[in-house]
TORNU-902756 format. One line per field, with one value per atom (N, C-alpha, C, CB): residue number from 0; x, y, z. Coordinates in steps of 0.2 Angstrom, whole numbers, plus 5000, padded with zeros to 4 digits. Glycine has a CB too. Layout:
resi <- [NUM, ...]
x <- [X, ...]
y <- [Y, ...]
z <- [Z, ...]
END
This chain:
resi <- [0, 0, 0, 0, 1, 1, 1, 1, 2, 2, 2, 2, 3, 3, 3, 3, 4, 4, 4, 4, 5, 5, 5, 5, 6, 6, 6, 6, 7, 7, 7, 7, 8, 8, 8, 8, 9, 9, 9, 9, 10, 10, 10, 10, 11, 11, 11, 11, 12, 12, 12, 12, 13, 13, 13, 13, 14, 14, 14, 14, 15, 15, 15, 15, 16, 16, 16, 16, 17, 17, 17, 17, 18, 18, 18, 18, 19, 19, 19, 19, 20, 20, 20, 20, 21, 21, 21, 21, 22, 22, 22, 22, 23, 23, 23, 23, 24, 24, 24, 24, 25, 25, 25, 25, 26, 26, 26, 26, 27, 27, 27, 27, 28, 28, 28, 28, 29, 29, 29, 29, 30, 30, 30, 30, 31, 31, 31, 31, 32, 32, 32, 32, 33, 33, 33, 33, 34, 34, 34, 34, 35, 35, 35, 35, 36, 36, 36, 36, 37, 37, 37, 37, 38, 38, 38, 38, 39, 39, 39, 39, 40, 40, 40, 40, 41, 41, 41, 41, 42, 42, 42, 42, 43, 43, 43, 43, 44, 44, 44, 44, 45, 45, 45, 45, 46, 46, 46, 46, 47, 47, 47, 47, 48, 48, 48, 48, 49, 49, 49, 49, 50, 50, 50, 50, 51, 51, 51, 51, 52, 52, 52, 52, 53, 53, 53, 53, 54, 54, 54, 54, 55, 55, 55, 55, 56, 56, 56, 56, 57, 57, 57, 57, 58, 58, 58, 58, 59, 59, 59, 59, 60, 60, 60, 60, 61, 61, 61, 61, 62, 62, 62, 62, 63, 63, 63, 63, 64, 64, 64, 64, 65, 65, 65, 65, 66, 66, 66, 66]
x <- [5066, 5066, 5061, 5073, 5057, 5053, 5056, 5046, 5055, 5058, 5050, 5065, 5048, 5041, 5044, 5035, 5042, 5046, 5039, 5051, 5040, 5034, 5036, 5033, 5031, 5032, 5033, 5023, 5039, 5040, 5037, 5046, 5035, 5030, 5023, 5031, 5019, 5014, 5010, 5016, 5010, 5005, 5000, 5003, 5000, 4994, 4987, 4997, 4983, 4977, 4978, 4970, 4973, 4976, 4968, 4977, 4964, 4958, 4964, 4953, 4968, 4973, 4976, 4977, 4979, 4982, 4982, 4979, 4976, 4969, 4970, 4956, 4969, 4968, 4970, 4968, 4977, 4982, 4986, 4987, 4987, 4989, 4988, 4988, 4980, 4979, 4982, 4971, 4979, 4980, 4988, 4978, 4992, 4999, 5002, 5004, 4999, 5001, 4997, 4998, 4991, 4987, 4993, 4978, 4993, 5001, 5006, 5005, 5010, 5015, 5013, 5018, 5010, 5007, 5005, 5002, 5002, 5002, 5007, 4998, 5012, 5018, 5022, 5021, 5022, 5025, 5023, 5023, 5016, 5014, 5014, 5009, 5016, 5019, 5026, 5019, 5029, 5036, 5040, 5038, 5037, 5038, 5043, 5032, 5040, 5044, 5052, 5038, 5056, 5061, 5064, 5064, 5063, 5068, 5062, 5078, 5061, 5060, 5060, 5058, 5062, 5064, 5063, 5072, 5061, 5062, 5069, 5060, 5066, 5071, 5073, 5070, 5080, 5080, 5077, 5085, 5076, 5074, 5078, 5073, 5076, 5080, 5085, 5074, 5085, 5090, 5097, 5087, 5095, 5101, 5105, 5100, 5101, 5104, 5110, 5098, 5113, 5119, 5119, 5125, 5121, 5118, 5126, 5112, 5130, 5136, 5137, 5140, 5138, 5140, 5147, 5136, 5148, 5155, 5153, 5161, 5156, 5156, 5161, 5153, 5165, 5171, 5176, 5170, 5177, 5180, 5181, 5187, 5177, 5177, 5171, 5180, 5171, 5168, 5165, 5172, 5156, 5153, 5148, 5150, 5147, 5146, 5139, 5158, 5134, 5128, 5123, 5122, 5123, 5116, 5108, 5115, 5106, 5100, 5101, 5096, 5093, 5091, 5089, 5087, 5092, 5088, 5086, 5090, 5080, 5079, 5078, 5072]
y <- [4961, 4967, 4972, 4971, 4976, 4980, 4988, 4977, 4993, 4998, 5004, 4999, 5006, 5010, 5019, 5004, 5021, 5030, 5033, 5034, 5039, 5044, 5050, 5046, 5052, 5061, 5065, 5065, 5067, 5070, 5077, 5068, 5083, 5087, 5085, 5091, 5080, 5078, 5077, 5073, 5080, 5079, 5075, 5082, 5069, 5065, 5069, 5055, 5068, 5071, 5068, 5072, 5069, 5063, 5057, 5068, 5059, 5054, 5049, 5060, 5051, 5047, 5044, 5050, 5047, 5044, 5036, 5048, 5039, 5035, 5027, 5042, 5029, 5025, 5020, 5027, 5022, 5021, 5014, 5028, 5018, 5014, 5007, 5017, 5005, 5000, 4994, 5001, 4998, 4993, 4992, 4998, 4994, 4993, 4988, 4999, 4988, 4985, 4978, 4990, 4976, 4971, 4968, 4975, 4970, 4969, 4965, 4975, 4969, 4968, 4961, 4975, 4961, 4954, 4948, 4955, 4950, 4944, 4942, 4944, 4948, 4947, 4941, 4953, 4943, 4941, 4931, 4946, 4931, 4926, 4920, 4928, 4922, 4918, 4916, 4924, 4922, 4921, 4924, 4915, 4928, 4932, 4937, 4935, 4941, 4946, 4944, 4948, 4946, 4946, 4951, 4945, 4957, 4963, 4969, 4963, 4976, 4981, 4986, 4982, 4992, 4999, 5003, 4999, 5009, 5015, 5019, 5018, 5020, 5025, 5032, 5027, 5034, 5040, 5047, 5041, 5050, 5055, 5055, 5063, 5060, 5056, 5062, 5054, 5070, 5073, 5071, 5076, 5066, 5060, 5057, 5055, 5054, 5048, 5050, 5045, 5043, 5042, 5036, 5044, 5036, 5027, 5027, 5026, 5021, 5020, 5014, 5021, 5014, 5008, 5008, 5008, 5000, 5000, 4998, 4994, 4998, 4997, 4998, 5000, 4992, 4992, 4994, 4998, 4994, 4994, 5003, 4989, 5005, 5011, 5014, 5015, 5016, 5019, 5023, 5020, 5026, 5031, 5032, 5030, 5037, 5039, 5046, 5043, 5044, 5050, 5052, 5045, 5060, 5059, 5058, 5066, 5057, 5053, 5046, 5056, 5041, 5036, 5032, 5037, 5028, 5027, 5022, 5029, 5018, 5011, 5008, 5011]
z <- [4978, 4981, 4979, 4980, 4983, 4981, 4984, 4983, 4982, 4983, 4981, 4979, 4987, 4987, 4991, 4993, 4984, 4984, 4985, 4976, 4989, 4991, 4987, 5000, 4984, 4982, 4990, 4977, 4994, 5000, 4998, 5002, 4991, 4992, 4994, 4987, 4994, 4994, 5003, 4990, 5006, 5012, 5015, 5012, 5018, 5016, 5023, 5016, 5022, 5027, 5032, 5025, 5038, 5043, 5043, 5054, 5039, 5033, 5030, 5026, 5025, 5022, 5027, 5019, 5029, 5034, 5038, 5038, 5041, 5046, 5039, 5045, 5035, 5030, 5028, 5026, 5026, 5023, 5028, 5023, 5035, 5039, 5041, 5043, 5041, 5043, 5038, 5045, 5031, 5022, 5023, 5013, 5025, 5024, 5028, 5024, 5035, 5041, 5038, 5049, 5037, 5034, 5028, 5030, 5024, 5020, 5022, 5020, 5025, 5029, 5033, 5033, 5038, 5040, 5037, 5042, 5028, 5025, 5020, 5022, 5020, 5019, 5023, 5019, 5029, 5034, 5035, 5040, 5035, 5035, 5031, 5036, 5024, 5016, 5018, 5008, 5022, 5021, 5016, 5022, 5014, 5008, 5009, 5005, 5014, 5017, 5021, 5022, 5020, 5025, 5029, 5022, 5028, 5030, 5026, 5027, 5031, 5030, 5031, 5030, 5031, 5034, 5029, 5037, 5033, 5030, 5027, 5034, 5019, 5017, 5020, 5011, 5017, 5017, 5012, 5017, 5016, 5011, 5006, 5014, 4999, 4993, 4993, 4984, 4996, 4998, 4999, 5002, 5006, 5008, 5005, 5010, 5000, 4996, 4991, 4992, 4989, 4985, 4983, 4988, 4976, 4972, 4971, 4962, 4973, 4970, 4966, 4976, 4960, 4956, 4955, 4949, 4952, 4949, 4942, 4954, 4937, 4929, 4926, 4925, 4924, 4921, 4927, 4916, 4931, 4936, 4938, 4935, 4938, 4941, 4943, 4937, 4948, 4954, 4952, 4959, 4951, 4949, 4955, 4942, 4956, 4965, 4960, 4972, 4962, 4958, 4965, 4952, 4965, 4971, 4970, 4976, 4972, 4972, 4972, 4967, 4972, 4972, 4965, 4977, 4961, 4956, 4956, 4951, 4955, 4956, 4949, 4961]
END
C-alpha cells in the first residue's frame, strides 16, 4: 500500500501543475503495465478523516489520518 499526503496549505502554480501532471500519469501507466498497481483514488481532505483501530478489543476512533 502506498499512501501519498499533500501539504493542502500549499498551492501548486499552474507551471507545477503543467508539470506534475504528465510524471504521475507516466507513473500510474507503468504501474499499471507491471501489474503492480491495483486500485487508486483520491483521499479525503485530512479535515474529513477518522482512523479507527481496535486493540485489545476496544474500539479507539481519532480524527485525522495517520499512516
Amino acid at each position: 500500500m502506498m499512501l501519498v499526503c499533500r501539504d493542502p496549505s500549499i498551492e501548486l502554480t499552474p507551471e507545477e501543475r503543467t508539470t506534475i501532471g504528465p510524471e504521475v500519469e507516466a507513473w500510474v501507466q507503468e504501474m499499471d503495465r507491471r501489474g503492480v498497481r491495483v486500485q487508486g483514488q483520491l483521499l479525503s481532505d485530512v479535515q474529513d478523516a477518522t482512523t479507527i483501530r481496535v486493540r485489545g478489543g476496544e474500539v479507539l476512533i481519532v480524527d485525522g489520518p495517520f499512516a
